[in-house]
N, C-alpha and C positions, 0 to 999 in steps of 0.2 A: 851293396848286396842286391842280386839281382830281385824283381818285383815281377809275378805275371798281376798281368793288367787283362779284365775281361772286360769286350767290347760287346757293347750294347745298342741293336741297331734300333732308330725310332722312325716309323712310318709314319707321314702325314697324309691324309685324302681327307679334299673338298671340293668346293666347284669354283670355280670363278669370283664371286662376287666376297670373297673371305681370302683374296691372294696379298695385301696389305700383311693379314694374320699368320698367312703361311710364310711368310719374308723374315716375320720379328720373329719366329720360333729359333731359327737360326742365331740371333742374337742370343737367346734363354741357352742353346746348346754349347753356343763357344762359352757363355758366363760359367756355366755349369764346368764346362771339360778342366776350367779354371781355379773354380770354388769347391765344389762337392766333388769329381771325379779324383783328384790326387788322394786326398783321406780314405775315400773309400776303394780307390785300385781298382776306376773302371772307366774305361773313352767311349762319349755317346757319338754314333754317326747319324747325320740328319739323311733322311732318305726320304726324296721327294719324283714325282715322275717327272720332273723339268730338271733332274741332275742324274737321274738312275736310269732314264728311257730315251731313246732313238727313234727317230723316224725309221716306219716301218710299214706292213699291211699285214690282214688277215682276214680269215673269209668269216671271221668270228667279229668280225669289226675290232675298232680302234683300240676301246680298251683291252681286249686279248692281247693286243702289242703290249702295252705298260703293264698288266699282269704279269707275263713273261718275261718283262724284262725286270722289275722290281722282285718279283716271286715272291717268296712266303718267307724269307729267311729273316726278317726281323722282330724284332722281341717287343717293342711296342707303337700298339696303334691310335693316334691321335686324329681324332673325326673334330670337325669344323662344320657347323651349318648357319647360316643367317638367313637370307629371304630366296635363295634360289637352291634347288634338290640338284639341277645338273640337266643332263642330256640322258638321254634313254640308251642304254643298251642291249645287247640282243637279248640278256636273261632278266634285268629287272630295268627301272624306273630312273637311275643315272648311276655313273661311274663312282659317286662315293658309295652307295647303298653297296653295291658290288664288290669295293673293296672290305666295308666292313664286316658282309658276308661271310666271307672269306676268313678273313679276322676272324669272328664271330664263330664261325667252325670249326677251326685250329683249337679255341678255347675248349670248345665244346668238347673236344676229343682228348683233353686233359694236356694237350702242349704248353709251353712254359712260354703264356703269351699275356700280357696285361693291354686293356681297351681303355681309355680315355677320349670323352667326347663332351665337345661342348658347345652348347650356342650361344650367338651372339643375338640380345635382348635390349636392341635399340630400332629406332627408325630409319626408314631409307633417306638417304643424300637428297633425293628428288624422287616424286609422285611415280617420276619414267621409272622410275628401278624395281615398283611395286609391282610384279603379277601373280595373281589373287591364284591361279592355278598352280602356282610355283608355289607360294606359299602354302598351300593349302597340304602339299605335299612334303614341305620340310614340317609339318606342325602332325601328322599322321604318322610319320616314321617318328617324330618326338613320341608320339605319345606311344609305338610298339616298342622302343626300347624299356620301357619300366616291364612289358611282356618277357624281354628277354634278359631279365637280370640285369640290364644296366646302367649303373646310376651316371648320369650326365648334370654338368655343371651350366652355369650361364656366367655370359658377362657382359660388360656394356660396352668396353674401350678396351683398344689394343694392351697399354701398361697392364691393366685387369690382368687381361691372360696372360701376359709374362708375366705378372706376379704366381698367380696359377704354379703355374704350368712351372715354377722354379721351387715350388711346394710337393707340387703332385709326383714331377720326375723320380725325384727320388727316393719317395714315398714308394710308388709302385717298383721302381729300381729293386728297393729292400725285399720286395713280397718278391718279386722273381729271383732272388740270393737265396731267399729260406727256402723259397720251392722244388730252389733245383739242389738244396743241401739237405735235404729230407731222403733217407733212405726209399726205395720201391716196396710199395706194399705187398708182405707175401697172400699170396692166394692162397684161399682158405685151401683144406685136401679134400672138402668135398662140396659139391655146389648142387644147388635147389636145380630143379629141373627146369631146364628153357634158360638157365643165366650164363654167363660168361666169367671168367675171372676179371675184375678190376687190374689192367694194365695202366702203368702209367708212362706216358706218351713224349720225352722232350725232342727238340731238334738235335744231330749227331754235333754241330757248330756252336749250343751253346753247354752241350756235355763236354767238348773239347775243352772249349774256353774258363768253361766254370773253377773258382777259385775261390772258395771256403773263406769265411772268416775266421783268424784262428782266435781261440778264449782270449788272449791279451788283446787281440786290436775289437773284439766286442766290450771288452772292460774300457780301453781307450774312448769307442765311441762313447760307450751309456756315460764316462765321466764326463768327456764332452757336452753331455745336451744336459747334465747334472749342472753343470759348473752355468751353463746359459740360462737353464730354470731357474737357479738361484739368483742372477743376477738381474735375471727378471722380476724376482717376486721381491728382491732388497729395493730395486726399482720402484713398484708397484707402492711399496711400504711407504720410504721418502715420500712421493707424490700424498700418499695419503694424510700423511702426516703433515707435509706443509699445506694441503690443503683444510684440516681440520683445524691448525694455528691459523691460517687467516680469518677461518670461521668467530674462532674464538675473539679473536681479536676485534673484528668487525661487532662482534656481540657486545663487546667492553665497550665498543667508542658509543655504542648506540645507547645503553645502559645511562653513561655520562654526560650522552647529549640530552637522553631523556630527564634526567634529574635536572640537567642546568635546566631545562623548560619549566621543570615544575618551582623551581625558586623564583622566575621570571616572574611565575602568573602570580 
């Protein structure tokens, strides 16, 4: 029986000194397209500017090239930062702040886009790798995102974020299904003076793509993580239970060592 299948494109920007992290995403994507994507009927594409962009120029400089050529068309954005912000470009302070920007806008205008960002919360390789002005500037933009809504993660080693980020995908996956399965809100028929109707905003490529879960395959799922909660928490019991026999047990010998002490003395 035929299946549509919706593609879901995932945006990576960072700078330089996090390209180890932007490598093993790749690994979390093909795991996923494996594990999670067949049950849920959906293919992730990894979108990075070193497979999406070409040599190119503009009088806008560099990054307008990798703008252009990546554009706006994917559904979510994954921000990397550790001890370097980037290079500066013509509108802000480096090439990731500018794509998350961007990012950041699309959200803001009610598009069907989810942000994921996260830093890395270890020390540098070598003292050479530390500059106090680079830094100074990934720990300023850390601290304007809680400004703009949004929650960012940390972590210390590459496994980490692939553990992450094999959590979070399709966590946010779900919240962009329900959002774009949500009817358009009608506007009221009369509005306050100086307001607008509330439109809601998605891209024409994931209205095309979008494919509903029907009531049977939502029952399927929830048994699914039914049947895994269970077998976690029958898990959880055992454990508890063999460890309270040993308690007990170890209580007995001590009991019996104590008394043979006291017939000794």
């Amino acid at each position: 029986m035929p299946v549509t299948i919706t593609k879901y494109r995932v945006f990576v920007a960072s700078p330089s000194d996090v390209s180890d992290e932007r490598a093993s995403i790749k690994e979390v994507i093909d795991e996923l397209n494996l594990t999670y994507s067949p049950r849920a009927n959906v293919h992730l594409e990894l979108v990075r500017w070193e497979t999406h962009a070409a040599p190119g120029a503009s009088k806008k400089g560099s990054q307008d090239v990798i703008n252009k050529d990546v554009g706006d068309e994917y559904d979510l954005f994954i921000g990397l930062l550790w001890l370097r912000f980037g290079t500066a470009t013509k509108k802000v302070k480096s090439g990731t702040e500018e794509e998350f920007k961007r990012a950041k806008r699309r959200f803001d205008k009610g598009e069907a886009i989810q942000i994921l960002f996260y830093f890395k919360d270890s020390g540098p390789r070598s003292l050479r790798d530390m500059d106090p002005e680079q830094l100074a500037k990934v720990n300023a933009f850390r601290t304007s995102l809680g400004d703009e809504g949004v929650l960012h993660w940390s972590y210390t080693t590459i496994p980490q974020l692939q553990q992450f980020l094999r959590m979070h995908l399709p966590q946010r996956i779900e919240s962009l299904r329900t959002r774009l399965s949500q009817p358009p809100r009608k506007a009221a028929r009369k509005n306050p003076k100086g307001t607008k109707p509330n439109k809601r905003s998605v891209s024409k490529r994931a209205e095309k793509e979008i494919d509903e879960l029907g009531t049977l395959d939502y029952q399927e799922l929830l048994t699914e993580s039914l049947d895994e909660s269970t077998k976690a928490m029958k898990r959880i019991g055992e454990i508890t239970t063999s460890v309270g026999s040993g308690v007990s047990a170890k209580a007995e010998e001590f009991k019996r060592l104590k008394w043979g002490n006291k017939h000794l003395e």
